[in-house]
N, C-alpha and C positions, 0 to 999 in steps of 0.2 A: 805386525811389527809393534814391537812395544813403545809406552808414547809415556814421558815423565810429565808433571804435574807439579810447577813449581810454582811458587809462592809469590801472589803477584805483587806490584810494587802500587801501591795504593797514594800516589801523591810522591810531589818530587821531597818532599822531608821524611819519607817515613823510611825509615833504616832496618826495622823487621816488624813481625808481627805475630800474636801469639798464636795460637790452636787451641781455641775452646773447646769443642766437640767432633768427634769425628761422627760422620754418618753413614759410613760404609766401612766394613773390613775386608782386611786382606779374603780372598777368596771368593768375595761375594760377585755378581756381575753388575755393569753399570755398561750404562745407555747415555745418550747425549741429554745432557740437562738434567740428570740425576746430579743432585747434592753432594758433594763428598767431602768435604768438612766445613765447620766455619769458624773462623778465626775473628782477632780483633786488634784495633791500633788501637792507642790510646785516645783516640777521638772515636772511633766510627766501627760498628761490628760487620760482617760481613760474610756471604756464604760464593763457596766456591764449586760451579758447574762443572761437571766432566765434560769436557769435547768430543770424545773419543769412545767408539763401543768395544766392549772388551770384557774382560776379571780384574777386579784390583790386585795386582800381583803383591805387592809390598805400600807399606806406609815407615816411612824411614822417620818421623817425630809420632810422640807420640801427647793427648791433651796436657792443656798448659805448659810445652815449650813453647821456647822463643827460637825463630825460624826465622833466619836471614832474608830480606825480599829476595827473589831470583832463581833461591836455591831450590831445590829438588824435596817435593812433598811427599809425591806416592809414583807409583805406574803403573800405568792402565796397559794388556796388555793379551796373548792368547793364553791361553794355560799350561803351563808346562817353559815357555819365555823366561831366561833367564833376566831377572830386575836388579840385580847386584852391581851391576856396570853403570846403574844411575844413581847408586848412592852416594851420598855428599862425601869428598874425601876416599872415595872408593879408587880413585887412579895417584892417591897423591904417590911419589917416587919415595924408595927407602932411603935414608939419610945415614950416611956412615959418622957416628962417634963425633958428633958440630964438638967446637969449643967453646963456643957459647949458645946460650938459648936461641933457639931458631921464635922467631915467629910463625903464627900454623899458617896454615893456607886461608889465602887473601878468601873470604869473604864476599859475592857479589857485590853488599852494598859498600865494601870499603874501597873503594875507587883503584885506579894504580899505583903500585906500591911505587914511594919516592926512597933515597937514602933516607937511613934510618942515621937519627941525631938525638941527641938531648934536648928535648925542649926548652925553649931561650929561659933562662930565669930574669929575675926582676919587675918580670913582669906577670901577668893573668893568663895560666895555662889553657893554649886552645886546644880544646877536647870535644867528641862528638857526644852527643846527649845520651845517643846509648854505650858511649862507654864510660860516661860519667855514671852511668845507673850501675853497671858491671861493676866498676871499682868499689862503690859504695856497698854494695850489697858484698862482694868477695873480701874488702880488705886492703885491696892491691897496695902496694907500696908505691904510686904512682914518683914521689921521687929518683926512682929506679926505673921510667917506663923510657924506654927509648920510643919516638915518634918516626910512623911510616906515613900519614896520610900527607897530605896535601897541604903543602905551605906550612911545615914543622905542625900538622895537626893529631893528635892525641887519638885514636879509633882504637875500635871496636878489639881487633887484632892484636892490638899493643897491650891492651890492661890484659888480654886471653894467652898471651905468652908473659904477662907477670904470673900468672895463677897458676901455670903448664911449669914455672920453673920455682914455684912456692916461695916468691917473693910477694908476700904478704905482713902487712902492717901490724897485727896483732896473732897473739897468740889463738886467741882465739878463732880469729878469722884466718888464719891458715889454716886449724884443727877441721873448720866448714869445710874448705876447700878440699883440702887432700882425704878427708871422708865422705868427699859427696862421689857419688857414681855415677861416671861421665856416658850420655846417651846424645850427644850433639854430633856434632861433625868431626867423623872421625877417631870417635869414640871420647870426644874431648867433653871437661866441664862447661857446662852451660849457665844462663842464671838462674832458669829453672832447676836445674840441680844441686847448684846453691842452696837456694831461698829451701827444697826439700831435706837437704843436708843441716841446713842452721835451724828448723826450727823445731819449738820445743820437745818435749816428751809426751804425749796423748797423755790426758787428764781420764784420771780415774774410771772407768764405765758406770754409766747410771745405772741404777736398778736394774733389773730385766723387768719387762712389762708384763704383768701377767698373761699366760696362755688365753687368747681371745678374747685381749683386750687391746684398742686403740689409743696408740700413746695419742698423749694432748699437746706434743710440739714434736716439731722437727728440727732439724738443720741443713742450711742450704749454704753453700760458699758464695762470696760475693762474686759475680762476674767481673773482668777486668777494668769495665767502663763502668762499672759502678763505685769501682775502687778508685777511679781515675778523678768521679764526680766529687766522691767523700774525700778525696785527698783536696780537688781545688778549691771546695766551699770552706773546707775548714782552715784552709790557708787564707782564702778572703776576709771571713769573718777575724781570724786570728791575727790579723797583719791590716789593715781597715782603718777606717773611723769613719763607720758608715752608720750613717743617717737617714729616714726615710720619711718624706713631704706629701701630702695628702690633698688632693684637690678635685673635683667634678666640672663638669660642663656641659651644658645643657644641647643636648644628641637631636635635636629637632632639627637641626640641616642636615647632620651624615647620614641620618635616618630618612627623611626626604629623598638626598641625593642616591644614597641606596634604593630606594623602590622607584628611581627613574631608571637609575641603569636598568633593572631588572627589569621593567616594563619595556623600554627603547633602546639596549645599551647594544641589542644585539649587530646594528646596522654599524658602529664605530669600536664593537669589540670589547666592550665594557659589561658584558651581560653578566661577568663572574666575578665583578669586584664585589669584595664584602667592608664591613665596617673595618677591619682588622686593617684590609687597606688601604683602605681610606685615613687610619691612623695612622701607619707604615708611611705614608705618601707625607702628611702634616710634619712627623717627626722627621725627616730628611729636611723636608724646606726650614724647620726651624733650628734645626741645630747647624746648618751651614751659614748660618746668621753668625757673623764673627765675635757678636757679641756671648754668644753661648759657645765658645773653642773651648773653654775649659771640662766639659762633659763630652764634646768630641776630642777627648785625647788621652793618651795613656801616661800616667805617672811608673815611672820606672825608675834603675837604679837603685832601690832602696828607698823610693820615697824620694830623691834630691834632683831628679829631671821628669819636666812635664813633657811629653810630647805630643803635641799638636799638631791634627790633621786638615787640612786643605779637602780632604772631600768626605764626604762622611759613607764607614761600611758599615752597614747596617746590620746587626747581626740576629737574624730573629728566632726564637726559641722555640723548639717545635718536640712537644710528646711522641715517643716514640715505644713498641714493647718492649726494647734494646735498655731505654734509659733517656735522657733529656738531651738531644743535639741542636745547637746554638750555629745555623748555616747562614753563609754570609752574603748580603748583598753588597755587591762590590758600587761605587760610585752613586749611591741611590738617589743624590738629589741631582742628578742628571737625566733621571729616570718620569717618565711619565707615566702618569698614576693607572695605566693600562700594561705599561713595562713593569712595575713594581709587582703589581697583581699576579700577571704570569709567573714573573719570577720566583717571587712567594712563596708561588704552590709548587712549583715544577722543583725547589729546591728542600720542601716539606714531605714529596711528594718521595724524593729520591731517597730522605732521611728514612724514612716508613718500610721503602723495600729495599733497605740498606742494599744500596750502592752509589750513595754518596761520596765524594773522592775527598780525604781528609783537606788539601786543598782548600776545596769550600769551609770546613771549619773553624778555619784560623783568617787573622788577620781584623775584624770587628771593631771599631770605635765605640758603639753604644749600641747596647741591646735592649731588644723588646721583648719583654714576655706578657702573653692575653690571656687570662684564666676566666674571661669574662665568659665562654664557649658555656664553663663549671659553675657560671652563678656564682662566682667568690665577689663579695660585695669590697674586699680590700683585704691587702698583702704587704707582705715584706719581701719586696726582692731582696735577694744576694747580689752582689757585684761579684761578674767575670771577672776576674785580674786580669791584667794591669787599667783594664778598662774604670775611668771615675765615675760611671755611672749606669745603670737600668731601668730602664720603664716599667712597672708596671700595668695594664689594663685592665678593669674590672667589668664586672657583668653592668648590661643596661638595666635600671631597673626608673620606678616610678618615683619621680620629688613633687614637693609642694613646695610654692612660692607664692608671696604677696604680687601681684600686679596690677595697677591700676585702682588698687582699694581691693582687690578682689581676689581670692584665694586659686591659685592657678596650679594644674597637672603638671606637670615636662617630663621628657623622658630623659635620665641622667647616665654617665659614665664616668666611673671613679678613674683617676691615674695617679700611681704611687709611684714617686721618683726619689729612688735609695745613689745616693750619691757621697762619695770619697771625701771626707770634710776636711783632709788631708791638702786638696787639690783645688776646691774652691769652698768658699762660706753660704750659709743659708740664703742669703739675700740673693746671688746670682743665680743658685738652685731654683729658688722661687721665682724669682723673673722670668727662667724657659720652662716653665709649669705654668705663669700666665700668658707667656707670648702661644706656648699650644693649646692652651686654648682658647685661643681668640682665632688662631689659624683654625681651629676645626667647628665654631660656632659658625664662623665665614667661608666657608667650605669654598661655596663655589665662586668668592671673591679670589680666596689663594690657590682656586686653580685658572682664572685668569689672570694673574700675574706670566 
């Protein structure tokens, strides 16, 4: 019996999600935990298992759409199995001659449809993020959008039946629409067929390469999480006044306290804490110090409201082959520095074989990035937006210092902390640069507290 393969719903915000690559085609067979394509939110990329043994009968999107959560991907199936009865918009009913534009068929993530109204004026249109993306990129005339969702809300469906009835804002951007060719639901325009509709003309072809010769570059398309990354670093830096403070501390207690867990930590659990969290642990207890709120909080609005958090999420930075994912410890200075540690990894750990739930990647007050793993002796974080600030941690390496008349070894670790000058001034920046490190020189004074 044939078995569809729909597009799963990855975190309670994500509304769809694209198709990077597919790994299987129509006709091939596939077996339980065979790959069959991977897809990407704009947080977190992801590969999707087949459950089911079978032939892939149909793949109904095809790479780079955008794919509703819910809806119908491919189906798995015997051969010769009719797949057509699982295509998205394959049962909608025929519609006799509306007199006005219908909206198309509800969309899984666009909830139940409510009466359709004109969105209140006067005030800030509420719209869902991916239909604010749809209009933007089509045109729509959103003055003209009648609202189906939820509490007069603006979706997905609304801006898709402005573009279905060529109510578009520029000449131009109707010309995108009504010449892009519709491959979505139901034969209908998508953004991906947009964004291929609107853009330019193919520039010129280079040379030919001589016959048995190896050209000396290539090109490669950004993947979407990369585009996701280059869009929000260069919104921070562009929209900022960021700043970044330079300080060391001398590592001879975490370094200590590190080769005792490792020696004895196995009896209380502690066997696999690393230096990273042992700094992860410092930076929680220090910025829940009220005096440092304005680093645990986000400036928003445009710059004209601070928001200040009551517990600090810790957001920590973790390399991945995907691209850079920033997963969140949620309440971390409630956490014990054996709680912090597992967490860490098991959330580092989930980034790396992408199936992290984008959930984990939102939500962060202050982030940590360690490059210290790389030997980087010191850095410039970027600031996450809306976040006022980021740590960063460098590699440990060898200082010298006067003591006692006498020229002394220690083993040091830099922290660079790039912070929103916007949200607070150097002085209070610099004050939780010395208060950690005084909590991490005293290591295992601030863990008897």
């Amino acid at each position: 019996m044939a078995v569809a393969v729909i597009m799963p719903r990855q975190g309670n915000t994500v509304e769809s999600c694209i198709i990077t690559q597919w790994h299987k085609k129509p006709g091939d067979d596939v077996a339980p935990g065979d790959i069959l394509f991977s897809y990407e939110t704009d947080k977190a990329a992801f590969d999707e298992e087949a459950k089911a043994q079978g032939t892939l009968l149909a793949a109904f999107f095809a790479e780079g759409d955008d794919v509703p959560c819910l809806a119908n991907v491919c189906v798995i199936g015997a051969p010769g199995e009719d797949a057509e009865a699982f295509r998205p918009g394959a049962a909608e009913p025929a519609v006799s001659t509306p007199a006005t534009p219908v909206a198309p068929e509800l969309a899984p993530d666009d909830g139940p449809p409510a009466e359709p109204h004109a969105p209140a004026t006067g005030g800030e249109m509420r719209i869902s993020p991916r239909a604010r993306v749809l209009a933007e990129r089509s045109g729509a005339d959103l003055s003209r959008v009648m609202a189906t969702g939820p509490e007069g809300r603006v979706i997905a469906r609304d801006v898709q039946a402005l573009i279905d009835a060529g109510l578009v804002a520029t000449p131009a951007a109707r010309g995108g629409a009504a010449g892009a060719e519709g491959t979505g639901l139901g034969g209908r325009v998508t953004l991906a067929d947009l964004e291929r509709a609107a853009a330019p003309a193919a520039a010129p072809a280079a040379p030919a390469v001589e016959a048995g010769a190896e050209a000396d570059s290539y090109d490669e398309p950004l993947s979407h999480m990369r585009k996701v990354i280059a869009k929000s670093m260069t919104a921070s830096l562009a929209t900022m006044a960021q700043l970044t403070h330079n300080i060391s501390f001398d590592a001879s207690e975490v370094r200590r306290m590190r080769a005792l867990f490792k020696e004895k930590g196995e009896l209380f659990g502690l066997e696999r804490v690393s230096i990273n969290d042992i700094v992860l642990y410092a930076v929680a207890r220090t910025l829940a110090n009220p005096a440092h709120c304005a680093l645990n909080a986000h400036l928003i609005d445009d710059g004209r409201t601070m928001r200040y958090f009551r517990a600090v999420h810790l957001g920590v930075a973790v390399d991945t082959e995907r691209g850079l994912m920033v997963p969140t410890i949620f309440h971390a200075e409630r956490m014990s520095l054996r709680e912090i540690s597992a967490e860490a990894k098991r959330l580092a750990q989930a980034c790396r074989e992408g199936r992290i739930s984008p959930d984990a990647l939102r939500g962060a007050s202050f982030t940590v990035s360690n490059l210290g793993a790389l030997g980087i002796e010191s850095f410039t974080p970027v600031i996450n937006p809306p976040q006022t600030g980021i740590l960063g941690v460098c590699a440990m390496r060898d200082a010298v210092r006067m003591r006692n008349g006498q020229i002394e070894v220690y083993p040091s670790i830099g922290l660079s902390l790039t912070y929103d000058h916007r949200a607070l001034d150097g002085s209070p920046a610099s004050r939780f640069l010395v208060d950690l490190k005084a909590n991490l020189e005293n290591f295992a004074l601030l863990l008897a507290q």
